[in-house]
ROKOLVEX-537924 format. One line per field, with one value per residue (C-alpha): residue number from 0; y, x, z. Coordinates in Angstrom, 1 decimal. Example, Ala and Ser with C-alpha at 12.3 -4.5 7.8 and 13.67 -1.06 7.14 Angstrom:
2
nulo = c(0	1)
y = c(-4.5	-1.1)
x = c(12.3	13.7)
z = c(7.8	7.1)
END
This chain:
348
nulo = c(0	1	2	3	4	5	6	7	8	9	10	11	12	13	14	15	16	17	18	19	20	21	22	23	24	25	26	27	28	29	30	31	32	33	34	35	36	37	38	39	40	41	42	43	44	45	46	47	48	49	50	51	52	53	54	55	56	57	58	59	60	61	62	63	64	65	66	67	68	69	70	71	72	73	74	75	76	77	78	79	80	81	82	83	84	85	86	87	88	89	90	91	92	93	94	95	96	97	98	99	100	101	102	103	104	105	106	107	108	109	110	111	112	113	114	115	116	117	118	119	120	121	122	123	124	125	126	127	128	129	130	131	132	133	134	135	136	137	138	139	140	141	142	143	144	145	146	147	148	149	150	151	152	153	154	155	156	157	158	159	160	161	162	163	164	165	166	167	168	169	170	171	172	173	174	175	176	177	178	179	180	181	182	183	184	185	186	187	188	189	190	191	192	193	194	195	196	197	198	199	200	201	202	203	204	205	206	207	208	209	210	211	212	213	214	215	216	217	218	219	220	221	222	223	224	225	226	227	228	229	230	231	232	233	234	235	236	237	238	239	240	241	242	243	244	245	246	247	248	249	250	251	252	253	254	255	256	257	258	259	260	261	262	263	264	265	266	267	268	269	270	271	272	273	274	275	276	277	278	279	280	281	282	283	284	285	286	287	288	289	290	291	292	293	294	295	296	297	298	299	300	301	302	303	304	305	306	307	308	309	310	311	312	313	314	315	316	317	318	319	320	321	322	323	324	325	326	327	328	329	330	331	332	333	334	335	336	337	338	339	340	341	342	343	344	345	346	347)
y = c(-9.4	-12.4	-11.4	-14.7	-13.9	-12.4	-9.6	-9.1	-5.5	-3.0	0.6	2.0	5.8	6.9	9.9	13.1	16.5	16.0	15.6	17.6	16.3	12.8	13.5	14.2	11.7	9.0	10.3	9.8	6.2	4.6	4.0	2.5	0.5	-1.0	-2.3	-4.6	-4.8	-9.2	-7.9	-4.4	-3.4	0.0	0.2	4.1	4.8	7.7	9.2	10.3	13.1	15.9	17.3	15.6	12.4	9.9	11.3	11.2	8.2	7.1	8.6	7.3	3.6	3.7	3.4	0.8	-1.7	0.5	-0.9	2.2	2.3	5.2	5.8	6.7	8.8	10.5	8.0	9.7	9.6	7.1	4.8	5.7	4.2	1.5	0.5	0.7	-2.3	-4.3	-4.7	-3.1	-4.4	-8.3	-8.0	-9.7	-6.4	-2.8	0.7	3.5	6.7	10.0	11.5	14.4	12.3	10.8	7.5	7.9	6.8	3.5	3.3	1.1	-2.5	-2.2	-2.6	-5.1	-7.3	-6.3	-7.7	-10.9	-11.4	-11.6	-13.3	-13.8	-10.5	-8.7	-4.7	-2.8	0.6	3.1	6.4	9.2	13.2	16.2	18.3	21.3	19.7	22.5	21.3	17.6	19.0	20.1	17.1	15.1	17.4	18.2	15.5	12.5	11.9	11.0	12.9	11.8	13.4	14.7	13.6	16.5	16.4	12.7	11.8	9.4	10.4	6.5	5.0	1.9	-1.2	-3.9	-6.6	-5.3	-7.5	-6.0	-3.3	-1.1	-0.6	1.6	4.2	4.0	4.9	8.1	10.6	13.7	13.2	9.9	10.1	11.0	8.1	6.1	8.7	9.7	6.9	6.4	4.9	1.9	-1.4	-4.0	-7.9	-7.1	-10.5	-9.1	-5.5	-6.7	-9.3	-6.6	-3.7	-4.2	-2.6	1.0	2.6	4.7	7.1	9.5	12.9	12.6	13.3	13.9	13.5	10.3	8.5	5.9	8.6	10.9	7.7	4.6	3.5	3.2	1.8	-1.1	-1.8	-0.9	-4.0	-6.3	-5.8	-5.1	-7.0	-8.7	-8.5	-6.0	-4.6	-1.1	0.3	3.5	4.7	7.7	5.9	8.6	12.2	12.8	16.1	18.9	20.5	23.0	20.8	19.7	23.0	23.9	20.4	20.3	21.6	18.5	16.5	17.3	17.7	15.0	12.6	11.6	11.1	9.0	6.9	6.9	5.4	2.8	1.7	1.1	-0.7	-3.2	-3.6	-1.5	-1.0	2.2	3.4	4.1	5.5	7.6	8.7	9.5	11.1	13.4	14.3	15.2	17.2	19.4	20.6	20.7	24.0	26.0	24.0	24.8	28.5	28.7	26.3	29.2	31.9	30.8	30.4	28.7	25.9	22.5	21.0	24.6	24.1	21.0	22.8	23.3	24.1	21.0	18.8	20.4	19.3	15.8	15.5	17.2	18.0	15.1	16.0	18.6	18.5	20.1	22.5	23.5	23.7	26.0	28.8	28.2	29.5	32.4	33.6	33.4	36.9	38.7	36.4	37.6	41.6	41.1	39.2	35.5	34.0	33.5	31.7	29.7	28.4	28.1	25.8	24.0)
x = c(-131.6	-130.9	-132.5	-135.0	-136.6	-140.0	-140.0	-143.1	-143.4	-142.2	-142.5	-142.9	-141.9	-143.0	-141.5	-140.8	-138.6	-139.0	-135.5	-135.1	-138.6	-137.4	-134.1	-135.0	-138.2	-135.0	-132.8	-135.9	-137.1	-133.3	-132.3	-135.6	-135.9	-132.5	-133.2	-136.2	-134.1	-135.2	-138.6	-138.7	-137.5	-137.6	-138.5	-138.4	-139.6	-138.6	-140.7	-138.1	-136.8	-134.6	-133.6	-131.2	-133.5	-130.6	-127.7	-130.2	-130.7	-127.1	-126.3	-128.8	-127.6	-124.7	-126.7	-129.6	-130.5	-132.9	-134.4	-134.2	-136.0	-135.6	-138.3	-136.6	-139.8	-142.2	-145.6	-147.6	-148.1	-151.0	-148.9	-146.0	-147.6	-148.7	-145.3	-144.3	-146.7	-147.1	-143.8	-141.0	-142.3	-141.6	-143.0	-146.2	-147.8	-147.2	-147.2	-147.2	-145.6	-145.4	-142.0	-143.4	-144.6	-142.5	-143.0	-142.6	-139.8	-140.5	-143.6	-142.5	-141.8	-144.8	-146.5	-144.7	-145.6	-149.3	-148.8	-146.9	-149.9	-152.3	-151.0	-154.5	-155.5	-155.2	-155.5	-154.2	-155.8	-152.3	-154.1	-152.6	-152.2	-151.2	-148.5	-147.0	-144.5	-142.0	-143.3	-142.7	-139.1	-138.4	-139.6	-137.0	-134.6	-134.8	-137.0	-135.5	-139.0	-140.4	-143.7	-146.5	-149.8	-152.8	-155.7	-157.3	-154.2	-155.3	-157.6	-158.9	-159.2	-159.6	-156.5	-157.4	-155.9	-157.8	-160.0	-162.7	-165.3	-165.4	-162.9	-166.0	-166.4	-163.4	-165.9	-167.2	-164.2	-164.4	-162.7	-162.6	-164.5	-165.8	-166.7	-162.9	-161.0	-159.0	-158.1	-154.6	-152.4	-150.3	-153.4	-153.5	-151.0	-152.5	-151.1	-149.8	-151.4	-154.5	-153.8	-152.7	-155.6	-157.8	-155.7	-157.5	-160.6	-159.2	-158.1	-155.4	-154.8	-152.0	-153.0	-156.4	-155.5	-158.8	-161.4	-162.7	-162.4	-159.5	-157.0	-157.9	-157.9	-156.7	-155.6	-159.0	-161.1	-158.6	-158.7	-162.6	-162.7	-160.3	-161.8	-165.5	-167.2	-164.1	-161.9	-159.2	-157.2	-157.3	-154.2	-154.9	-151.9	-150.7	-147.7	-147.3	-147.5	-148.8	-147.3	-149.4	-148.6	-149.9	-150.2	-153.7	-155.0	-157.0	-158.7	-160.5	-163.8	-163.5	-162.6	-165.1	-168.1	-168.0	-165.3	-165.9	-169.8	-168.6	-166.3	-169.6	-171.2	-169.1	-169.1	-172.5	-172.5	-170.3	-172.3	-171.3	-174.0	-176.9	-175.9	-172.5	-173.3	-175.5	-172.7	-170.5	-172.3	-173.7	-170.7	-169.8	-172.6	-171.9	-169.1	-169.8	-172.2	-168.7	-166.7	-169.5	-169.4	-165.6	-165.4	-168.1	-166.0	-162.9	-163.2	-160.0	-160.5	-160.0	-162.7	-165.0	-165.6	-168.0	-169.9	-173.3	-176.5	-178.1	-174.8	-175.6	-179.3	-178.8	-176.1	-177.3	-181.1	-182.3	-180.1	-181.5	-178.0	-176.5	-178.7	-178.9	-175.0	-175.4	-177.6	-175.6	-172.3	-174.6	-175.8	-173.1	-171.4	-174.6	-175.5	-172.0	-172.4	-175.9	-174.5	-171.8	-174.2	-176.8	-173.9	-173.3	-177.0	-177.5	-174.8	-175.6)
z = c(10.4	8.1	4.8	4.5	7.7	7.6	10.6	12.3	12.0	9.0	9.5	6.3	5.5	1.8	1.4	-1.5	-0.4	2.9	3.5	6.9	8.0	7.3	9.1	12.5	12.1	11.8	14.2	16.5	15.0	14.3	17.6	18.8	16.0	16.5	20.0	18.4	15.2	15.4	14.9	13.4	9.7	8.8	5.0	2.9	-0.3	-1.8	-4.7	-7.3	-4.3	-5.7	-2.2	0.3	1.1	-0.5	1.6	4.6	4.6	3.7	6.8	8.9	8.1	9.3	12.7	11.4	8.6	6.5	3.4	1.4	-2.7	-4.7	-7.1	-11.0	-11.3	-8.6	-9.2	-7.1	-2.6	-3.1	-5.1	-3.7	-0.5	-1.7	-3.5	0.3	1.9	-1.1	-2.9	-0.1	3.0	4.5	7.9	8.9	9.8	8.5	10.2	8.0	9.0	7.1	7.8	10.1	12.4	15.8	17.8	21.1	23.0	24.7	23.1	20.7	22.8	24.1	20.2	19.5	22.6	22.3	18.5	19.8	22.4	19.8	17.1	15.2	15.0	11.8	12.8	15.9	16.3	17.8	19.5	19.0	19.3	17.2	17.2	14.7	13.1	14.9	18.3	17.2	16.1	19.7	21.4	19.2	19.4	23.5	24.9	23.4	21.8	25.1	25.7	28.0	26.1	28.1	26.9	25.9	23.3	21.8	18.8	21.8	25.3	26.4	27.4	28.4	26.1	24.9	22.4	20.3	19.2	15.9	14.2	14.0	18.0	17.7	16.5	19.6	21.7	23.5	20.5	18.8	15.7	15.2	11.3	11.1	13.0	10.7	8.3	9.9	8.5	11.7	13.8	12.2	12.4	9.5	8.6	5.5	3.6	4.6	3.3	-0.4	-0.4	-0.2	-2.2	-5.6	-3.6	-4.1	-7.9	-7.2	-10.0	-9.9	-11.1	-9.1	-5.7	-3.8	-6.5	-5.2	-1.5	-3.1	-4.3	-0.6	1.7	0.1	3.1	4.6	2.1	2.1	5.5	5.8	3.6	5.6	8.8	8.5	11.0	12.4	15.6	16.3	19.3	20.8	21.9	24.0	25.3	22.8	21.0	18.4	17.3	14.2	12.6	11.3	8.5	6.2	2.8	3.8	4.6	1.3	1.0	3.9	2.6	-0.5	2.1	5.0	2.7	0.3	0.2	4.0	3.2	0.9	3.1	5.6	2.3	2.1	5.6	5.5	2.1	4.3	6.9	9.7	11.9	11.4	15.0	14.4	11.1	12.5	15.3	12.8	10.0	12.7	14.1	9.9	9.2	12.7	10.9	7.6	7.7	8.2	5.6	3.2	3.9	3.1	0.1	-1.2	0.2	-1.2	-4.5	-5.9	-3.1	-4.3	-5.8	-5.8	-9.7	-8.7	-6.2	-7.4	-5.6	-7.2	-5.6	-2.3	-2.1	-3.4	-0.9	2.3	1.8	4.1	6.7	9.4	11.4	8.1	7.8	11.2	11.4	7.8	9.9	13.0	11.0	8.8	12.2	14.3	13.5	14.1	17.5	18.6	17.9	20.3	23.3	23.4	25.5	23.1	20.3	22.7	23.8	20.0	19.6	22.4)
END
């Protein structure tokens, strides 16, 4: 690709130690990239790595143009990220990727028509499913990355392409967990002009990882902003796998209790509408009695030294689904010893 010419789509890897991960996640994304290499660049940014990741990537170019920065420090994954759309990246929309995940094969010319085909758009909204990132190993590594997911494996059962009035409808899809949607990076494809416009929205501070919903889901937040209330596309077929790893694990209560209420929070202070708030923040309080119950039980999970009785009330005490989901987890071992049936007709 001549080096003025703007591409329309950037994939963009950041990536730190991964260097194995990242290997296979190229071997898989190279030659599918270079098919659409007049419309694809593949950009990775690698955070100050001190395991392979340079002579990974040396290798992999002998195959495809990768636009490859090496950080002289690590800055952090949030700004790391960032670094990748706003400063690395020339295409007119950006994909982020985190190097355990896969695109699937064949997948890929059918995002980048659906992109040409709707040229005004400024988000695309990829499904997707989960894998262990050993299972996503295999299917490179013996499937050729092609997969056809079930949909009881997908974030979104509804395969069915197509125009949404607004970016919020997506809520509305059939899925998973509504209130958690747009968190995995690889489900969204963003114009990139629209992205850095609205960057400044989020204060990405390195060290604070989690502490606040712009260092836990930048990402997000910036596109919560761009597309409030505006059109976006819905692709349904599953185009990618997004790898599950274990470095999320201990989080989950921070996450699930109070930096998603927050993120609910600010979709409302931008004018989604009260019923889909409403969908979603109940669909996060029917999980959040359990979360609560092992942030307590665990005492060196992230986050545990803010957990106070007087946070928990300000936060939760107008919200009968929480505390309904709180007595449904303190019950359940006793409901179980007396008869199965009767856990399940409460949680029904």
């Amino acid at each position: 690709m001549p080096a003025d010419n703007e591409p329309l789509l950037s994939i963009c890897i950041p990536t730190y130690n991964h260097a194995e991960l990242l290997r296979l996640m190229l071997s898989s994304l190279v030659p599918q990239v270079k098919e659409l290499e007049e419309d694809v660049e593949l950009v990775v940014s690698d955070n100050c790595s001190s395991d392979g990741t340079r002579e990974v990537i040396e290798s992999a170019q002998q195959f495809c143009n990768i636009r490859y920065n090496r950080n002289r420090e690590n800055i952090g994954g949030n700004a790391n990220m960032m670094l990748c759309v706003n400063e690395l990246a020339r295409g007119k929309f950006c994909w982020l990727l985190g190097d355990d995940d896969m695109i699937v094969k064949d997948t890929l010319p059918k995002i980048v028509s659906t992109l040409k085909s709707n040229p005004k758009l400024d988000y695309f909204f990829v499904n997707y499913f989960f894998k262990p990132v050993k299972e996503r190993d295999l299917i490179i590594q013996k499937r050729d990355s092609a997969y056809k997911a079930k949909p009881s494996e997908c974030w979104c059962r509804d395969f069915e392409s197509r125009h949404m009035n607004t970016w919020e409808e997506i809520f509305g899809v059939d899925n998973l967990h509504p209130s958690l949607l747009f968190t995995t990076i690889v489900c969204s494809i963003f114009r990139r002009s629209s992205w850095i416009a609205h960057s400044k929205s989020v204060n990405v501070k390195e060290g604070s990882a989690n502490l606040s919903i712009d260092n836990t889901f930048p990402h997000v937040v910036i596109i919560a902003h761009a597309m409030a209330g505006k059109p976006a596309f819905y692709i349904g077929e599953p185009c990618v796998l997004a790898g599950q790893g274990q470095e999320w694990g201990k989080i989950w209560p921070l996450i699930l209790l109070f930096r998603m209420n927050e993120l609910l929070d600010l979709y409302e202070r931008l004018g989604v509408k009260s019923r889909i708030i409403t969908i979603c923040r109940n669909d996060l309080l029917n999980q959040s009695g359990l979360w609560l119950i092992k942030m307590i039980i665990h005492p060196d999970t992230p986050g545990r030294q803010f957990l106070t009785i007087r946070i928990i009330f300000r936060r939760f005490l107008s919200y009968g689904i929480f505390w309904k989901s709180l007595i449904r987890v303190c019950l359940k071992p006793a409901l179980d010893k007396i008869s199965p049936s009767l856990t399940k007709n409460w949680q029904n």
